[in-house]
Backbone bond lengths (Angstrom), bond angles and torsions (degrees), N, CA, C in turn:
res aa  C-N    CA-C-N  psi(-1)  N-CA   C-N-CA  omega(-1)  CA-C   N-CA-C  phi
1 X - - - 1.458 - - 1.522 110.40 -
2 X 1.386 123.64 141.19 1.300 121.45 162.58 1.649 123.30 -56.73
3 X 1.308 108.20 150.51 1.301 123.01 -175.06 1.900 114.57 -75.14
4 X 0.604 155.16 119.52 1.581 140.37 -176.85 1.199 101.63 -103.77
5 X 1.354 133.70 -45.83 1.542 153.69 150.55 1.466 118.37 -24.51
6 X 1.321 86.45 -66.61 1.883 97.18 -169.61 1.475 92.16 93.11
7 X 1.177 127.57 -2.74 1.958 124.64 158.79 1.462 96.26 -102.11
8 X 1.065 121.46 108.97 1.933 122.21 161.91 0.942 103.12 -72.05
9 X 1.374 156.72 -39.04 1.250 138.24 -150.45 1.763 95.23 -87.10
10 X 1.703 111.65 -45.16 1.674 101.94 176.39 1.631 116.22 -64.30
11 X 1.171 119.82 -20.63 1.436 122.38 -171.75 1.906 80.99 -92.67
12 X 0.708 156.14 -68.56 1.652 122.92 -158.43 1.673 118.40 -85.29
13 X 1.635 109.44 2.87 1.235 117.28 148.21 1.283 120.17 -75.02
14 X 1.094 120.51 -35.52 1.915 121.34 152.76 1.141 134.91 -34.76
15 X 1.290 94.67 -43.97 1.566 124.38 -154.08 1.567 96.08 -66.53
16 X 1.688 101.72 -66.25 1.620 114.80 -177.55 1.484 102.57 -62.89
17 X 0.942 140.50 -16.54 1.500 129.91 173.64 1.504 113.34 -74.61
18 X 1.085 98.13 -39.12 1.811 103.26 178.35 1.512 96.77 -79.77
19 X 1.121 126.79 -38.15 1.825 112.56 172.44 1.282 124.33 -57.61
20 X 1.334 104.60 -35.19 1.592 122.78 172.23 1.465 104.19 -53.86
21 X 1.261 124.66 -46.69 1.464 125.37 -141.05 1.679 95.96 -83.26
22 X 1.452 135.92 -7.61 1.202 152.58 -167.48 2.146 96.25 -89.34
23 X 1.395 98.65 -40.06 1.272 91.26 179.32 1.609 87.25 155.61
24 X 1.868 96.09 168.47 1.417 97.00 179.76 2.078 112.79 -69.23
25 X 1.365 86.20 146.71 1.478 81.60 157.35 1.528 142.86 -168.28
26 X 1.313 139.86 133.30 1.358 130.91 -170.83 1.242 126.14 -13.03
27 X 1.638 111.43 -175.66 1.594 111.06 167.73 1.094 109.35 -67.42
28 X 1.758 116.45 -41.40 1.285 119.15 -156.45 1.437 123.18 -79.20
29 X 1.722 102.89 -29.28 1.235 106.97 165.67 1.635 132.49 -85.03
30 X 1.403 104.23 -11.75 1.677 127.23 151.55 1.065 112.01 -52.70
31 X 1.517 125.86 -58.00 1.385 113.38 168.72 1.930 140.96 -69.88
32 X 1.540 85.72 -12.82 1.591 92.10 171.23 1.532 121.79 -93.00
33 X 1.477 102.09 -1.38 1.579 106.13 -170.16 1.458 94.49 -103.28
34 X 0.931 149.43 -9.00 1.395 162.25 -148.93 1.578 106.19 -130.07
35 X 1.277 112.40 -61.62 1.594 119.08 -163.69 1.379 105.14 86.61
36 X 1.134 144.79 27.93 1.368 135.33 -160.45 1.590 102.68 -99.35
37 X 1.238 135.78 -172.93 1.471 126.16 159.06 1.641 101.09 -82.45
38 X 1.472 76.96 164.34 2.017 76.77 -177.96 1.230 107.34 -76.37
39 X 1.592 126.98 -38.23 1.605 100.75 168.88 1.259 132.97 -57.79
40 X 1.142 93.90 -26.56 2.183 95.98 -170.21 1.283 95.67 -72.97
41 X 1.704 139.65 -41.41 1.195 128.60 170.46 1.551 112.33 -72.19
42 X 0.641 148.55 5.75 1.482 141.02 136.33 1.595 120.58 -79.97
43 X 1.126 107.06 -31.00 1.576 103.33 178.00 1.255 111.51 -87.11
44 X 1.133 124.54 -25.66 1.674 123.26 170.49 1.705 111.27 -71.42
45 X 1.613 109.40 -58.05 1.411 107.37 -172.92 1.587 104.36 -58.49
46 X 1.420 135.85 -48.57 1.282 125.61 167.63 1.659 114.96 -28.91
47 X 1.446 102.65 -52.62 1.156 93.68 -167.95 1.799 126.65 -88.78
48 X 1.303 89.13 5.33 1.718 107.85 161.77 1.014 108.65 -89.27
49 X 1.400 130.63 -11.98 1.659 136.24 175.21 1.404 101.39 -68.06
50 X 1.221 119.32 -56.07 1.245 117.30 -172.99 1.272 125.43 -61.58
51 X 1.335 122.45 -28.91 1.149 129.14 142.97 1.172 128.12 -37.71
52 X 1.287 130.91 -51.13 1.582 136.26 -175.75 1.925 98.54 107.72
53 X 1.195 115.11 -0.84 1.332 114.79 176.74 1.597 121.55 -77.56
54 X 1.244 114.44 -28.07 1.574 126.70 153.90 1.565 110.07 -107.71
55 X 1.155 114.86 158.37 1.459 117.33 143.46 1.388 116.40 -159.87
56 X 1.652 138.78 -161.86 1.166 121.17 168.66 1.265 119.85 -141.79
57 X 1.144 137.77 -163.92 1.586 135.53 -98.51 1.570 80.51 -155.85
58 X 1.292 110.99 153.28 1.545 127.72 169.91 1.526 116.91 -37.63
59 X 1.696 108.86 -27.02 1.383 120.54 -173.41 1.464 112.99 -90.93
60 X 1.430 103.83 -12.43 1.465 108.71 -169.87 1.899 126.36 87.13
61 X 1.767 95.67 10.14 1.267 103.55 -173.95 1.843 102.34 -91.06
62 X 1.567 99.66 -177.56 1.614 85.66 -171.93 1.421 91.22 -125.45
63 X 1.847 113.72 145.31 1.068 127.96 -131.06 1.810 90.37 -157.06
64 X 1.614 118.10 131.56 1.452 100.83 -177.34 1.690 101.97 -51.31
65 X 1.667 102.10 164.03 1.725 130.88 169.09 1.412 94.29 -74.97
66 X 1.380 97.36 156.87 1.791 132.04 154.27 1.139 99.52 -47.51
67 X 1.705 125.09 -55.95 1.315 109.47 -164.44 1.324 117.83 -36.44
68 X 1.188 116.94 -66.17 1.603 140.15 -138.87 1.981 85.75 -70.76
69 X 1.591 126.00 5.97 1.504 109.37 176.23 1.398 88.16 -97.15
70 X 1.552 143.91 -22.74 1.149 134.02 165.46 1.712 119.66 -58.34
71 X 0.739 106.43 -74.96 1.216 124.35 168.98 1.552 107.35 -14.88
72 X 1.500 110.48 -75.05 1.502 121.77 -179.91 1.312 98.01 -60.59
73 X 1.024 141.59 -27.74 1.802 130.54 179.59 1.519 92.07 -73.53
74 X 1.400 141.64 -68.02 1.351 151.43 -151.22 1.821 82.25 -53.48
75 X 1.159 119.74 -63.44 1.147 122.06 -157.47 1.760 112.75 -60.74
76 X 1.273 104.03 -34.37 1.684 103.18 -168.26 1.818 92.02 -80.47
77 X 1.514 121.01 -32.58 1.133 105.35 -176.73 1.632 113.98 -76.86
78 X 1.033 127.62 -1.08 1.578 140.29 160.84 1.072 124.71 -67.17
79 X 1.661 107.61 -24.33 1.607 116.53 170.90 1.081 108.40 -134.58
80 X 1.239 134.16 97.14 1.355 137.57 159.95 1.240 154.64 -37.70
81 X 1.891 79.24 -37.40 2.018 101.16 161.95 1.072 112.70 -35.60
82 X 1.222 129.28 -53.89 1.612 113.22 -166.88 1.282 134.55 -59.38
83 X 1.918 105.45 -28.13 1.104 120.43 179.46 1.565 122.12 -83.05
84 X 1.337 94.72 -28.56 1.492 110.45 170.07 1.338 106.56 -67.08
85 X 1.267 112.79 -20.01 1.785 95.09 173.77 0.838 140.85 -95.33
86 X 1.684 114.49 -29.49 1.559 161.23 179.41 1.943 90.45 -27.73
87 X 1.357 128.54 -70.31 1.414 136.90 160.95 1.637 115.39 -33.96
88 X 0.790 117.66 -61.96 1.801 120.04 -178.00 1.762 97.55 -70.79
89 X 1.505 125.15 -58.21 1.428 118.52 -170.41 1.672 110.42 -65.07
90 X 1.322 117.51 -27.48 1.737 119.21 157.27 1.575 109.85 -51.08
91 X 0.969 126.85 -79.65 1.412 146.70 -166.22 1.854 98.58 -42.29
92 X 2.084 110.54 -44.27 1.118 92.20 -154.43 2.128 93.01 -82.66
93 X 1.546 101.48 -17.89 1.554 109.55 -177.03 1.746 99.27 -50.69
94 X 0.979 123.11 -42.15 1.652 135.11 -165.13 1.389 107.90 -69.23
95 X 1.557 120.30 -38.78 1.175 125.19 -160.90 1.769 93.70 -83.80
96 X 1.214 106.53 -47.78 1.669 98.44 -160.04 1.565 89.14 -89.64
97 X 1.038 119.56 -51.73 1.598 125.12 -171.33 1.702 124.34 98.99
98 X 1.497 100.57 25.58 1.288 122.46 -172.40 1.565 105.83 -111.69
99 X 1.810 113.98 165.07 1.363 94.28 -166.27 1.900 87.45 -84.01
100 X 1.856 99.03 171.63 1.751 109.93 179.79 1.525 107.42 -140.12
101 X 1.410 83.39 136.15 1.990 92.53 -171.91 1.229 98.17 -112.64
102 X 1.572 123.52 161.53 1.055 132.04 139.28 2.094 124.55 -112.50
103 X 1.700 94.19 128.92 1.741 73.57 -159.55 2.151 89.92 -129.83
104 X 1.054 110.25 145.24 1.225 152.24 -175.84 1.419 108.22 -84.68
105 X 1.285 124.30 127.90 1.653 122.63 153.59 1.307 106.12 -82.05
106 X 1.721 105.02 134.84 0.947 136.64 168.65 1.794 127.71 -100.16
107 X 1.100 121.23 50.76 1.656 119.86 -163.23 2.038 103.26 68.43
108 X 0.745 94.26 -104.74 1.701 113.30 -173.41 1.638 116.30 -87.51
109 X 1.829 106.66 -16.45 1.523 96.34 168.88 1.080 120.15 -143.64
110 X 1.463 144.86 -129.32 1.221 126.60 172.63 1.714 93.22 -142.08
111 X 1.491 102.90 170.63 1.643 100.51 -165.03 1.667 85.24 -139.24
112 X 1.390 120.60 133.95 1.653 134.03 -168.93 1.854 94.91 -93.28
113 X 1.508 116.39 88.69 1.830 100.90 167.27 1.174 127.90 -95.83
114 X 1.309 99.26 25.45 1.778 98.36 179.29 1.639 94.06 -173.37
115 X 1.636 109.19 136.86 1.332 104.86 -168.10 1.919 98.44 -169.61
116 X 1.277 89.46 128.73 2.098 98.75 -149.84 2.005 76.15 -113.47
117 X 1.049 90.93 119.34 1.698 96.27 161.83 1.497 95.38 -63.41
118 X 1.594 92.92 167.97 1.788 112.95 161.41 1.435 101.83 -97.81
119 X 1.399 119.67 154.12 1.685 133.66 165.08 1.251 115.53 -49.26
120 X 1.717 111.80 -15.37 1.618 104.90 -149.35 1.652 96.57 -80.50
121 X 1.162 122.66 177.68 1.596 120.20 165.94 1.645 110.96 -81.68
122 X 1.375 99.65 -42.68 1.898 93.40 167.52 1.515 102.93 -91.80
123 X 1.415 105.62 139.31 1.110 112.51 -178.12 1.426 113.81 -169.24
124 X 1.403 133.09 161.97 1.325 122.27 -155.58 1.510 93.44 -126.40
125 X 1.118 128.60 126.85 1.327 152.21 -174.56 1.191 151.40 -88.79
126 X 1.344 138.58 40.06 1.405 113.92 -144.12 1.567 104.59 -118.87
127 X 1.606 115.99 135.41 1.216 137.26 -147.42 1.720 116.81 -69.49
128 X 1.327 144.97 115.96 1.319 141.83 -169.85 1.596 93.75 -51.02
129 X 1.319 99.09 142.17 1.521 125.60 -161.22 1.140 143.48 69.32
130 X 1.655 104.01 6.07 1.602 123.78 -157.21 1.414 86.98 -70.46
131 X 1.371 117.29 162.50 1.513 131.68 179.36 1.857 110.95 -120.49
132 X 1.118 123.47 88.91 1.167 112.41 -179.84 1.558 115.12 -105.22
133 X 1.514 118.50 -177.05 1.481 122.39 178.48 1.148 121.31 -69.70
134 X 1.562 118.77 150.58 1.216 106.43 -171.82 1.973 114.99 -95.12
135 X 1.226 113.28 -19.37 1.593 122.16 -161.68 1.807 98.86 -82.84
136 X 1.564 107.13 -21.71 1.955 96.89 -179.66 1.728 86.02 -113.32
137 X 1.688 90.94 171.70 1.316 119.75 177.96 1.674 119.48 73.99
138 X 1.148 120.74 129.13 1.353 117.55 179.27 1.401 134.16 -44.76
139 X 1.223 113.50 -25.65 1.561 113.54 168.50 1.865 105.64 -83.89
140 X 1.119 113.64 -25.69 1.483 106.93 168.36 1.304 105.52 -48.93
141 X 1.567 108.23 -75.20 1.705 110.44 -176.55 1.161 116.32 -33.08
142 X 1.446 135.71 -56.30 1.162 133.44 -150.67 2.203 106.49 -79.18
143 X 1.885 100.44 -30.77 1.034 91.45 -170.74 2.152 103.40 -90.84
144 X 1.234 89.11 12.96 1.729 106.04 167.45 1.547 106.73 -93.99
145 X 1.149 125.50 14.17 1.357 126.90 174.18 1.708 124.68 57.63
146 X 1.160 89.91 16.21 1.796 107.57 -159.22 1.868 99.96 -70.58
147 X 1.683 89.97 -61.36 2.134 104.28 174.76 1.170 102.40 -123.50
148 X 1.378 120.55 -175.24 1.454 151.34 154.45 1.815 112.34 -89.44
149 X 1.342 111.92 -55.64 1.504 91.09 -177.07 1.242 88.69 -118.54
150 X 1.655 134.37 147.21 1.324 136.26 154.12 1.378 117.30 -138.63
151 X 1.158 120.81 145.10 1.193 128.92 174.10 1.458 107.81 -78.47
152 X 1.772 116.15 167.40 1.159 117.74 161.72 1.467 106.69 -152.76
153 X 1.378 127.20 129.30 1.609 126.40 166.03 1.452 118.97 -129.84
154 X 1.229 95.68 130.27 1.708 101.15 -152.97 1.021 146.68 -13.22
155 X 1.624 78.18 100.77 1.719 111.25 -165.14 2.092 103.40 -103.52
156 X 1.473 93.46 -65.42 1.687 76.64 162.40 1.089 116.52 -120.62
157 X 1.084 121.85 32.96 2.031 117.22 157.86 1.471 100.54 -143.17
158 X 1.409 137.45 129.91 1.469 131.28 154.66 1.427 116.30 -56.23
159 X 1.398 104.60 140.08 1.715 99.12 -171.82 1.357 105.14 85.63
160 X 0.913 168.20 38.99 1.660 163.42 165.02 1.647 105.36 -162.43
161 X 1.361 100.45 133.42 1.486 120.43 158.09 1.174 129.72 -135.88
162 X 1.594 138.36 -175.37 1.659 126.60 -147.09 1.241 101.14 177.29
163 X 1.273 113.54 159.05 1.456 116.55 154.19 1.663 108.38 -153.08
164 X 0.781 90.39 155.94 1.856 102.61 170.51 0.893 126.05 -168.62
165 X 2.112 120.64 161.49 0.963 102.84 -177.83 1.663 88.54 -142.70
166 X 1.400 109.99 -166.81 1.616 132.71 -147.66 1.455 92.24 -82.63
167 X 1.740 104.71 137.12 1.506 98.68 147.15 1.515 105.78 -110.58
168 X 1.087 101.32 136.98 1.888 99.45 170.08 1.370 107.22 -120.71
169 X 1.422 86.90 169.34 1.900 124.19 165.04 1.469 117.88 -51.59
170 X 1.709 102.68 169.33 1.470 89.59 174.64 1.471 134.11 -80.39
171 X 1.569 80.04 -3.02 1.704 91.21 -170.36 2.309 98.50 -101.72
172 X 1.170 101.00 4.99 1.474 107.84 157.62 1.953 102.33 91.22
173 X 1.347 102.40 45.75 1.588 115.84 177.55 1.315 124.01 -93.47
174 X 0.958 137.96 106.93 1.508 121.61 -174.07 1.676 104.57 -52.20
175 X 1.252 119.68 157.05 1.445 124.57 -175.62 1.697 107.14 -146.64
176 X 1.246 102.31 -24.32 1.485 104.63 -162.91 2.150 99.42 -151.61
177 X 0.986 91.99 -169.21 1.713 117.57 178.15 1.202 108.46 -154.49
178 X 1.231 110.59 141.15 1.848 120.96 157.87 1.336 109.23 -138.68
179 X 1.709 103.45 112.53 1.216 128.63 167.86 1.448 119.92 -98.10
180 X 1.421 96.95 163.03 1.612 114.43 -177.47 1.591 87.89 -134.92
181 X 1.578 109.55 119.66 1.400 102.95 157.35 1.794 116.33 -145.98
182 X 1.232 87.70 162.14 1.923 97.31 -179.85 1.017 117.21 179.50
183 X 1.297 131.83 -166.79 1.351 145.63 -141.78 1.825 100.70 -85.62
184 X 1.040 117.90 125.83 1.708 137.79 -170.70 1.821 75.50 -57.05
185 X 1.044 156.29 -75.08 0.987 143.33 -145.66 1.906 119.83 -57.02
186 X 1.213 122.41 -27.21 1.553 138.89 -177.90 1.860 84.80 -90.26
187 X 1.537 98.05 -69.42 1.643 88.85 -162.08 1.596 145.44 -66.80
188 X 1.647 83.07 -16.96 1.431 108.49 152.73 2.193 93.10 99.98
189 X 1.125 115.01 -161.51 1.194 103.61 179.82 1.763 100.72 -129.09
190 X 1.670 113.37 22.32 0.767 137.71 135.72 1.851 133.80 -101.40
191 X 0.757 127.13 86.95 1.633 145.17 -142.69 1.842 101.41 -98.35
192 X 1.507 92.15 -47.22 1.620 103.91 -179.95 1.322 114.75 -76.43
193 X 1.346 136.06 -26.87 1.156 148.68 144.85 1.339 131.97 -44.32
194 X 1.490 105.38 -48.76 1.174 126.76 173.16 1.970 125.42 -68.27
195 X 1.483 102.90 -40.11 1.115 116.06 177.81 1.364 117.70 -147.27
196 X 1.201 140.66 -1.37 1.605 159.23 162.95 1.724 85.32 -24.29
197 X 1.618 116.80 -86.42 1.823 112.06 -172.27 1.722 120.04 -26.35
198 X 1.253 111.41 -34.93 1.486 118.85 -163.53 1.188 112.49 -98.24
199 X 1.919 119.40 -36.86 1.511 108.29 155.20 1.436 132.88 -68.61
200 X 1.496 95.88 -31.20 2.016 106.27 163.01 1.540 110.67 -42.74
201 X 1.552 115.38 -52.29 1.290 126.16 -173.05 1.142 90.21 -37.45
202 X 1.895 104.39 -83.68 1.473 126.16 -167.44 1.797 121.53 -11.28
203 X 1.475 92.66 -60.58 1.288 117.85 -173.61 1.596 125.78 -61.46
204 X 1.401 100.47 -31.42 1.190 120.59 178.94 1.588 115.10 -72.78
205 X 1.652 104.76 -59.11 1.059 102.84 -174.10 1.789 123.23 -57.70
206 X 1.569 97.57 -33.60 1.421 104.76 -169.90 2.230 95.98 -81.21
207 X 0.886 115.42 13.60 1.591 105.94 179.47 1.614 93.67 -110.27
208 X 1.243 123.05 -13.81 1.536 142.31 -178.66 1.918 95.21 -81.64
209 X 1.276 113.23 -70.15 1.319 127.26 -178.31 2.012 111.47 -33.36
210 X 1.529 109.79 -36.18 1.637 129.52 -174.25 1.179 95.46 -94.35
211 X 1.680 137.19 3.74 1.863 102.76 -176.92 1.611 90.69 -96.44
């Protein structure tokens, strides 16, 4: 596997953590989800065992560690944004009735830390912590500094559209996005029209919430 790091040993200790996170699983399937050699995936996940960052399962398969629920607590209490929003991104999920993310730049993409399904049974989903691209989709744009509110209709999923816009700093930085997205059929293939007033709200209030 390529290095992204320039540390191989932390980039294919990654690697098996994100395989893990799919569900528990054997050597054998540790090694096919990874590509790694089968020893190095055994000698690494062992040694994430010891850590408490893997461990395993009644079956003997390997399954993320306990640690990593510390960790993710240490971490959400390091950033607050999310929690500070969790109240305004409810309120704005209720109003439109669509699902609402809040997503973060990440270097080159954006990272989803807070994300309120919609009530509806179809509904478009995307999972807290998911890591997506940064150049498609409307919260990309916006956390690309390009606009403040933008629409998007299927741009990276067919069937789904969105819009969002910026929360900033006091000194007027983008920091975040708050989207509303779902099925082109509710939101129409006008999205900004449709809900642009209520994510502006959104956006506003929570850049109000940081001064």
């Amino acid at each position: 596997m390529e290095s992204l790091s320039g540390v191989g040993v932390i980039d294919k200790g990654i690697e098996i953590l994100r395989a893990l996170a799919d569900g528990p699983l054997d050597l054998n399937g540790l090694q096919a989800a990874t590509g790694l050699p089968r020893a190095t995936a055994h000698r690494l996940a062992v040694a994430l065992e010891v850590h408490h960052l893997v461990r395993r399962d009644p079956l003997g398969r390997f399954c993320l560690g306990f640690e990593l629920i510390r960790l993710g607590r240490a971490a959400t209490d390091a950033f607050p944004l999310a929690e500070i929003a969790r109240p305004l991104l409810a309120e704005l999920r209720d109003r439109t009735g669509e699902s609402v993310q809040l997503y973060v730049r990440e270097d080159e993409q954006r990272r989803c830390v807070v994300s309120l399904p919609s009530p509806h049974a179809l509904r478009w989903i995307v999972p807290e912590g998911a890591l997506l691209p940064l150049g498609v989709g409307s919260a990309g744009r916006v956390l690309s500094g390009r606009q403040h509110l933008v629409e998007s209709v299927e741009e990276r999923e067919p069937g789904v559209a969105s819009v969002s816009d910026a929360v900033v700093d006091r000194s007027g930085a983008t920091i975040a996005a708050v989207s509303v997205s779902g099925p082109v059929e509710r939101l129409t293939r006008s999205p900004l029209r449709r809900f642009g007033a209520d994510v502006a709200w959104a956006a506003a209030a929570l850049s109000a919430e940081l001064v």
